[in-house]
N, C-alpha and C positions, 0 to 999 in steps of 0.2 A: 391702415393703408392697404392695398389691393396688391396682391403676392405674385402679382402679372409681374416681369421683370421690366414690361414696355409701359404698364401703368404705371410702378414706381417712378422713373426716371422722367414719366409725362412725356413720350417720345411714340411716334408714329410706328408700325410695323416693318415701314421701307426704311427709315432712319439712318444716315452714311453714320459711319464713326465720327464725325466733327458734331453732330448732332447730338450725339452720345455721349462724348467729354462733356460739353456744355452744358449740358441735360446734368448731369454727373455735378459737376463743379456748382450748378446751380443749386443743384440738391442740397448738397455738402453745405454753405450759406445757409440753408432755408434751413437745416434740423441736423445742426452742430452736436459730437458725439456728447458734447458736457450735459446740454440738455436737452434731448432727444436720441439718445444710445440707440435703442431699439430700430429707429426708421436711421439714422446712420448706417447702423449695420446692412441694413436693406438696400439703401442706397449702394454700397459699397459691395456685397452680393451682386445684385443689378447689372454692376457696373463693368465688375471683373468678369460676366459673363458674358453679355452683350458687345463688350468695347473688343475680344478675343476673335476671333474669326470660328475659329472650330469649334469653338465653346458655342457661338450664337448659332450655327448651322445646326448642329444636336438637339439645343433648347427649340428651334423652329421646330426641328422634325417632331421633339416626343410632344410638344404642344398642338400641331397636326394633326398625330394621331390620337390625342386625348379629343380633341374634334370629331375625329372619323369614328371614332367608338360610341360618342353619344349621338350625332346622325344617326347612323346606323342602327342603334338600339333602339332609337325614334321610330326608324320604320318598321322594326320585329315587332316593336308593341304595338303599332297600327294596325300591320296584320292579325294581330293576333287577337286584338280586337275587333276584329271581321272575321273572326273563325279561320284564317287563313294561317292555318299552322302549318303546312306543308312550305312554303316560301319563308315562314317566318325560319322556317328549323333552318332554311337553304344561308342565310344569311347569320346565323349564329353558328354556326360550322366552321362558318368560315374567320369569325372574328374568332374562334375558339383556338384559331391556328396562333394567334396573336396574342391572346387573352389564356392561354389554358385556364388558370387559377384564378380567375376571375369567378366569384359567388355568384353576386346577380346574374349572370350570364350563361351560368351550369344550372340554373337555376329554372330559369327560362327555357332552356335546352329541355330539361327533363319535362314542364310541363305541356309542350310541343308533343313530345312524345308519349305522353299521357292520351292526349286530345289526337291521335293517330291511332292509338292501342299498341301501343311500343312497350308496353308496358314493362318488359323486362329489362331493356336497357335504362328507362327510367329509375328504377329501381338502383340498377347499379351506382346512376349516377349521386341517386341521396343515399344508397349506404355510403359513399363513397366521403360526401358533404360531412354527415353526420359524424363519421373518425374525426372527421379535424374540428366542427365544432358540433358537439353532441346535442345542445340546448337552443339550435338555430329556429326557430319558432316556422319560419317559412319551410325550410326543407324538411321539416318534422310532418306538415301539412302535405306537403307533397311525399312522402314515404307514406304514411296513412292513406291517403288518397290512392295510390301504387296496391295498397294490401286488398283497398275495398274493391278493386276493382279484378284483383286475380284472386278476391273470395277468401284471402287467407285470413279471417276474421279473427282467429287468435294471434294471430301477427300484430293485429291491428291496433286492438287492446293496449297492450303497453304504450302505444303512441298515442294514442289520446287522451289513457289515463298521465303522459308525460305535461302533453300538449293543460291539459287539466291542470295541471301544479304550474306553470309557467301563465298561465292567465286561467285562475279559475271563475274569473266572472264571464269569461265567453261560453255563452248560451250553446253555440255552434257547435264545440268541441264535447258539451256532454252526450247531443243530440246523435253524433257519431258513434260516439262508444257505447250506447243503449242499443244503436242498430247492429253496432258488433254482437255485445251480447243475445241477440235479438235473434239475430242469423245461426246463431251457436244454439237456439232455442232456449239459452239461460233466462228468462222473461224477467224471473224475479231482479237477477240482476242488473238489469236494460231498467225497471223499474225503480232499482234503488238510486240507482246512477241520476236520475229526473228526479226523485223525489228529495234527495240530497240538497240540489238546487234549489228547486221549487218551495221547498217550504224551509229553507235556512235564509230567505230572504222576503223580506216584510212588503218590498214594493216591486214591481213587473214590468218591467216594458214591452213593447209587440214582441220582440225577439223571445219571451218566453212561451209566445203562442203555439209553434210549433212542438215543443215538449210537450203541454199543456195536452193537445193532440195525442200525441204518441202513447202519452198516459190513461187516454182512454181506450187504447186498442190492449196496451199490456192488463191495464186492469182487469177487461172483458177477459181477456187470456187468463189469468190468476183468478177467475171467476169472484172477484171482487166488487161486486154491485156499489155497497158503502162507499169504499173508495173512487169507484170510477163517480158517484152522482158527488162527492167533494168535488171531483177535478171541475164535472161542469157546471156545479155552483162557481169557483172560481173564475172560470171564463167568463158564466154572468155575471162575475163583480166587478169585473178587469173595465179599467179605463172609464168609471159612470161619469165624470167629471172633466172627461178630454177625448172632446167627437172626435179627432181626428185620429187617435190614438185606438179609438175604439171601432172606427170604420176600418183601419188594416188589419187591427184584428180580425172582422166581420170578414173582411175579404179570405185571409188566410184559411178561416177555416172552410168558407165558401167555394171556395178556389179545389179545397179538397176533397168534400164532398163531391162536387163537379168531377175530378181525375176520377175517380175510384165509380161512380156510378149508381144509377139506381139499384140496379140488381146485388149493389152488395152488400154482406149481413150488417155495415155499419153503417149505411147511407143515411137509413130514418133517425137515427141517436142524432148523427150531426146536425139533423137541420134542425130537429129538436136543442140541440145546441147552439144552433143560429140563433131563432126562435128566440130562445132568452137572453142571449147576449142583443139584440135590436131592441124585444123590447117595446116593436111597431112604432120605432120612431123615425126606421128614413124608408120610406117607400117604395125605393126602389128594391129593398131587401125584403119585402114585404110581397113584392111582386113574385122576386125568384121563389121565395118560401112558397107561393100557390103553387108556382109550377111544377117544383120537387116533388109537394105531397101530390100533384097532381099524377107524376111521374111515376110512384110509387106501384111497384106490382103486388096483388095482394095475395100470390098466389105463393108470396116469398116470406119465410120468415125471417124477420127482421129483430136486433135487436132492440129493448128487451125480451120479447117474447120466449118463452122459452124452447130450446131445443135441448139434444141431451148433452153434446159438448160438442163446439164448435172447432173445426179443424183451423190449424194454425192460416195456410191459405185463404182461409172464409175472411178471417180477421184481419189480420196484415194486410197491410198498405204495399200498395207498389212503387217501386222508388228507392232511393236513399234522401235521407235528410239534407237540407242546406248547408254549406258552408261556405266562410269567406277566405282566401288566401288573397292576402294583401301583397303579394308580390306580384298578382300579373300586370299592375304598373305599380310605378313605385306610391304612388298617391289614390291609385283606386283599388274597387273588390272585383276580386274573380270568383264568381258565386256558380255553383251547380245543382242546383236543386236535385235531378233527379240521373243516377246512375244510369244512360243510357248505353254507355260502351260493355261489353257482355266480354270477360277473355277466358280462358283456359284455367281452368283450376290450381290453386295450391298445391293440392294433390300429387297430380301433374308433375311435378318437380321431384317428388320423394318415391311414389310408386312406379313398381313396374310396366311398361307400358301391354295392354291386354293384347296386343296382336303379335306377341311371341305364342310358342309352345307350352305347353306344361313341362316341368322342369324331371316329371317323374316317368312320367309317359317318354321322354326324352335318354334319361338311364335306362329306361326299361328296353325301348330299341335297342339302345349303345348295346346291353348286353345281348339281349338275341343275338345280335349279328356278329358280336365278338365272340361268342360258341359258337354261330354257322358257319363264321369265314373266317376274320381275323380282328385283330384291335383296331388298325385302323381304318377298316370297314364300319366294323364299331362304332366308333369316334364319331367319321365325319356324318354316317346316316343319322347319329344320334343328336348333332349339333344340327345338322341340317334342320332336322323334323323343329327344335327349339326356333330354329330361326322363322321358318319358313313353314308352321306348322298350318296360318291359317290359309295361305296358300295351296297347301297339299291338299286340305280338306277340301275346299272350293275345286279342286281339279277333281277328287278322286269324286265328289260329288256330280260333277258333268258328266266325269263316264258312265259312272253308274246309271243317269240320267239318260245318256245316249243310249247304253245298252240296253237301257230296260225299253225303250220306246221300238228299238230296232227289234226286242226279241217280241213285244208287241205285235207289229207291223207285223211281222213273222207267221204268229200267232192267227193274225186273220186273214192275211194271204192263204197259211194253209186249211182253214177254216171255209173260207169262199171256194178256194179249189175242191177240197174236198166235197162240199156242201153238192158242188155245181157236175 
């Protein structure tokens, strides 16, 4: 039966009290406590609430707002599915007043502010998630998502390698943690992390394609030839039995070469890796492959050709990997392919900020002046310069600037007089 107290009783929302008893009393008839206890009891719940005056004014009201909350969530996710996260945030604010402790809705809030570059208070709000439940697979995504995006890559690390234990078949979450490693320069590691996946399992879906990739940049980096031409025999094994499976491959990797360019040291390898994943069996990929090698400048070296070692820049892809967070509705994916919001570093948080003084230069004033005059002459000259050190500099730099052009000007005034 339906846990509506107006479904149970089969009575309209306007319903007088005389409606109510007889609704009630019919009930009671139709599923008697002997046999039918369960919808008895319901009945009789139902009953006592609705047939009360103050009890059914309350149930309206929190049944109202159990309305108003999913309306309204209705429209943050609309927005937010139109990139409209500034109105979406306007409107979870506000249910927040009503909702504090509501998950889905803190949830939402933080990825609002992600998609703004809030990223700090986003932050707050999954560490916050994360104390009360530490294994939440969505707000773990969204705190990962938080790290990669203020650069703190060893931050990041544990949350993927978490995200990893809680679903290790998602493709997505290894893809991340190799870009952590990655970022960190640890290659081998970003490597081990793909090859872990990749070859502890026998069959592949598209979703491995993008690893499969990224295995060819770390390899070229680990100056690993052997391994990197395994990976792209693999790609040309992937899918020989399912076009369709094997054309989004095709795209993906074609898609990527396209980002990254002709001018860069990996472009030729990819198409080369087009090239035998197609195989010259659909056309149109046939087509693009002319025009890439057409593309091609010769004046570049490419690999494999040899150079003496390729800087990490030459190699690395621009971007961060794909992934999916399954909360930006409750039934679809919120996918980001490519890191475009840039914020303020890690760093940032733990260091000193460089537009103080030097701290020694700083004592070193303090003291002059406390043997010229006194301590707290000392003191304050000395705290000043720390504070206000690059400021002082930029000033005593203009005078000197000023003075030297005025003693200039000076200089050839008395020069022409003289001369003249």
């Amino acid at each position: 039966m339906a846990q509506d107290y107006y479904d149970i009783l089969e009575v309209s929302k306007d319903a007088t009290q005389d409606d109510i008893k007889r609704a009630y009393i019919k009930g009671l008839r139709k599923y008697s406590n002997e046999t039918h206890p369960e919808e008895f009891k319901l009945i009789r719940e139902a009953y006592e609430v609705l047939y009360n005056a103050d009890k059914r004014e309350k149930y309206d009201q929190r049944s109202q707002q159990d309305t108003y909350y999913e309306d309204q969530m209705e429209i943050v996710l609309n927005y937010m599915e139109h990139s409209n996260f500034k109105d979406a945030l306007k409107i979870l604010l506000r249910l927040e007043n009503r909702y504090s402790n509501d998950v889905f809705l803190l949830q939402q809030k933080a990825i609002c502010l992600i998609h703004l570059k809030r990223f700090r208070e986003a932050k707050i709000i999954a560490q916050s998630l994360l104390g009360k439940d530490p294994n939440n697979i969505d707000t773990l995504i969204i705190m990962g998502t938080v790290y990669e995006n203020l650069e703190a890559f060893p931050m990041a690390v544990p949350i993927f390698k978490k995200l990893i234990d809680l679903q290790p078949d998602e493709a997505g979450f290894r893809h991340r943690l190799s870009f952590a490693y990655s970022e960190q320069n640890d290659y081998r590691s970003a490597l081990d992390v793909l090859e872990e996946y990749i070859y502890g399992r026998s069959t592949h879906g598209v979703d491995a394609v993008p690893l499969l990739v990224e295995m060819i940049y770390l390899n070229i980096l680990l100056d690993q030839k052997p391994d990197h031409d395994d990976v792209v025999d693999i790609l040309g094994d992937l899918f020989l039995h399912s076009p369709n499976e094997r054309t989004a491959a095709i795209n993906i990797v074609m898609n990527h070469a396209t980002n990254i360019g002709s001018e860069h040291y990996v472009f030729k390898d990819l198409i080369s890796t087009v090239e035998l994943m197609n195989r010259g069996k659909d056309p149109e990929v046939n087509d693009w492959l002319n025009a890439s090698y057409e593309s091609l400048n010769h004046n570049l070296i490419y690999y494999p050709q040899k150079e003496k070692t390729p800087s990490y820049s030459k190699v690395k892809k621009e971007g961060t990997p794909s992934y999916n967070n399954a909360q930006r509705e409750r039934n679809s994916s919120y996918d980001q392919a490519h890191r475009d919001e840039t914020a303020s570093t890690y760093a940032a948080d733990l260091s000193t900020p460089d537009e103080y003084g030097s701290i020694v230069i700083s004592i070193l004033i303090g003291l002059f002046f406390t043997a010229t005059y006194n301590v707290v002459s000392g003191f304050i000259l000395g705290f000043m310069w720390y504070l206000f050190a690059p400021k002082i500099k930029s000033l005593i730099k203009t005078i000197l600037n000023f003075v030297g052009c005025l003693l200039l000007i000076l200089v050839v005034i008395a020069f022409l007089f003289g001369f003249g």
